[in-house]
C-alpha positions in Angstrom: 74.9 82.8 72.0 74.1 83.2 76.0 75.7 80.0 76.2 79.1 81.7 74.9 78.2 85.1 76.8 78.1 83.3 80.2 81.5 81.7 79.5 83.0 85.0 78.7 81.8 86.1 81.9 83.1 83.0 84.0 86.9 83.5 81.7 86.9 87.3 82.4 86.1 86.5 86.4 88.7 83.6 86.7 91.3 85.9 84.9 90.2 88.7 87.3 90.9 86.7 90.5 94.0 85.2 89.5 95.1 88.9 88.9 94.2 89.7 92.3 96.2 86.7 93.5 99.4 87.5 92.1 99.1 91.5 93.4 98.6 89.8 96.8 101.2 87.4 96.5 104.0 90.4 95.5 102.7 92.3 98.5 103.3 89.0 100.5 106.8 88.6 99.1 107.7 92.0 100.3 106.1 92.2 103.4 107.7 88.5 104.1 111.3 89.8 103.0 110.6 93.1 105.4 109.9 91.4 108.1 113.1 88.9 108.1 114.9 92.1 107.3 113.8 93.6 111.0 113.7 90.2 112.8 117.0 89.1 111.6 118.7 91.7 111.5 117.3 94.9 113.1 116.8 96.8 110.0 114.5 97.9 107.5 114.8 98.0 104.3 115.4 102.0 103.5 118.1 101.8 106.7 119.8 98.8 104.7 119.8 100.8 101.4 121.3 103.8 103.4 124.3 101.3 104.3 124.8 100.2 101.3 125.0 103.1 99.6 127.7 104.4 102.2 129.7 101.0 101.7 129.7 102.0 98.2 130.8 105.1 98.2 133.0 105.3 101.0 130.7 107.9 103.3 128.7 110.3 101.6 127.2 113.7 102.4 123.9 113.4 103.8 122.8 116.1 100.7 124.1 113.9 98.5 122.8 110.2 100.0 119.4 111.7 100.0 119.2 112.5 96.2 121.5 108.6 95.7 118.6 106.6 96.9 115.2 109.0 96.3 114.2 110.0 99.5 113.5 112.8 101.5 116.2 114.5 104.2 113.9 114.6 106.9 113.4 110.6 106.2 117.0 110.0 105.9 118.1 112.0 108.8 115.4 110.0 111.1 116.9 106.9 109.4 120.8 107.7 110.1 119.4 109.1 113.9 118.7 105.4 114.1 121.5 104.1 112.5 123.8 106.6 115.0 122.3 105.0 118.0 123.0 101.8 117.1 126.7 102.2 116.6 126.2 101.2 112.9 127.4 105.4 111.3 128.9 107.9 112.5 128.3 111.6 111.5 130.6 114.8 111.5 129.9 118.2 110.2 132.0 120.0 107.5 134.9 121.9 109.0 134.1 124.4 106.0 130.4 124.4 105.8 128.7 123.9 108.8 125.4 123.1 106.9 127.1 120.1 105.4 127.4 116.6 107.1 129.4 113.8 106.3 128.3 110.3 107.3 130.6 107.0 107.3 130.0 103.4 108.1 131.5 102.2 111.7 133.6 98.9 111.9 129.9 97.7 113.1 128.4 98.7 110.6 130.4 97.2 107.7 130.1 93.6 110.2 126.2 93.6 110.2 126.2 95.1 106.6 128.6 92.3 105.3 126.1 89.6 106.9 123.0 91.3 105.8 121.1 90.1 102.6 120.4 91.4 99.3 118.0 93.8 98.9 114.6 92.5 97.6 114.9 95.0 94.9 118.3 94.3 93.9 117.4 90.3 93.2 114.2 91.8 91.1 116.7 94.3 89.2 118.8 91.1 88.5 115.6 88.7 86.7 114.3 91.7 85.5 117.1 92.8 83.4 117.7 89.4 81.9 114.2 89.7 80.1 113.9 91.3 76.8 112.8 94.6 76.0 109.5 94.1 75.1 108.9 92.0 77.8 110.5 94.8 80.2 108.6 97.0 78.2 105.1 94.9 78.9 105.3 94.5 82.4 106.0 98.4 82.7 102.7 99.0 80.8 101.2 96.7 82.9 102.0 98.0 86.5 101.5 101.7 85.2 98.2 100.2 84.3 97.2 99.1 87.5 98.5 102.0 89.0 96.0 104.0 87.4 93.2 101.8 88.7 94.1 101.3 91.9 94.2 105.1 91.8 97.7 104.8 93.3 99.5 107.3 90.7 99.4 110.4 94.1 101.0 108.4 96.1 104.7 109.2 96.8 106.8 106.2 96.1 110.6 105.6 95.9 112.6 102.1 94.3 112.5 99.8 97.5 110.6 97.0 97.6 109.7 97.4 101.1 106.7 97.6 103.5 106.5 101.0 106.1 105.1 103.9 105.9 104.8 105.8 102.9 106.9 108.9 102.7 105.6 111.5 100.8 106.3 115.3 100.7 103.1 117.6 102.1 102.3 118.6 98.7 102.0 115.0 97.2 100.0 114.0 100.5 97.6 117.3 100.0 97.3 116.2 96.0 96.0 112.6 97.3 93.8 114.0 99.5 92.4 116.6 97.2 92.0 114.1 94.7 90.1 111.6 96.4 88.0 114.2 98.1 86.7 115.3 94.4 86.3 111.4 93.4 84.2 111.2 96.4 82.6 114.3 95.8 82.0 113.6 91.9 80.2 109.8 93.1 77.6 111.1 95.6 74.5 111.9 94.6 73.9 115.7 95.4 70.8 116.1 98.2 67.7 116.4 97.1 65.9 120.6 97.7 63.8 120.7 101.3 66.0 117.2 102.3 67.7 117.2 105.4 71.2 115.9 105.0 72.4 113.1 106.9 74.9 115.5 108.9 72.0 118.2 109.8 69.8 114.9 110.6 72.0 113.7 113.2 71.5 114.4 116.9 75.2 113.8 117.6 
């Protein structure tokens, strides 16, 4: 009986690392595919999903590009301020609604965007969809699963497959923070009556 109880053990910590493994390896893969993005080509992966989404479409309002590809207007407009500079769009504002602005790709643009390469996304999308639904339907239990343990499930996220800074909305950043504040809070032991603290303690 210990015999089989020690195996369990070894099975469930050879499972466990092979887990860990393949999370590492998919943030390899994207990191790896984020970094030939910028190297190659100058851009990241939100700036090539902005260009694509014009190409699409012809030019888009900037309104209406930030609900297209799930991310907020302060990040796209520091995206296309980038793209601007670069020759790569071109912006005008409505001649009827000043607040509105209009954004098209330049002759550049559609050059470096014809040469660029798939988004990393867009090849998952592709294998992805080819599985059946319950297997689509397993892996999505799966990641939601591990989302949930990694305590990741605050944390502002939008469909690229891309490394960067995370951009989240102040009220999603104060719900993280909040959050792990009372996990932190919840684990520590409280102080024991007539105990200093380690923060009175201190002569710093």
């Amino acid at each position: 009986m210990e015999h089989k109880k020690k195996k369990r053990i070894g099975f469930r910590d050879e499972v466990t690392e092979m887990v860990v493994v393949a999370l590492r390896r998919i943030i390899r893969a994207i990191d790896l595919r984020s970094r030939f993005l910028v190297t190659s080509y100058g851009l990241t992966g939100p700036q090539l999903m902005v260009l694509k989404e014009l190409s699409v479409h012809g030019g888009a309002y900037v309104a209406e590009l930030t609900r297209a590809i799930h991310l907020s207007q302060a990040t796209v407009t520091g995206i296309l301020d980038r793209l601007e500079k670069r020759g790569l769009v071109r912006r005008q504002r409505s001649d009827e609604d000043k607040r509105r602005v209009h954004v098209w790709l330049t002759d550049e643009g559609q050059r470096l965007l014809a040469d660029a390469p798939p988004l990393l996304q867009e090849e998952f999308t592709g294998e992805f969809s080819r599985l059946e639904d319950w297997e689509q339907t397993q892996i999505l239990s799966a990641l939601q699963r591990v989302v949930l343990m990694m305590e990741a499930k605050h944390i502002e996220a939008t469909p690229i497959l891309t490394t960067g800074p995370v951009s989240a909305t102040p009220e999603r950043t104060r719900a993280f923070l909040d959050h792990k504040a009372k996990k932190v809070g919840a684990e520590s032991p409280p102080d024991k009556p007539g105990q200093p603290t380690e923060r009175t303690s201190s002569k710093s």
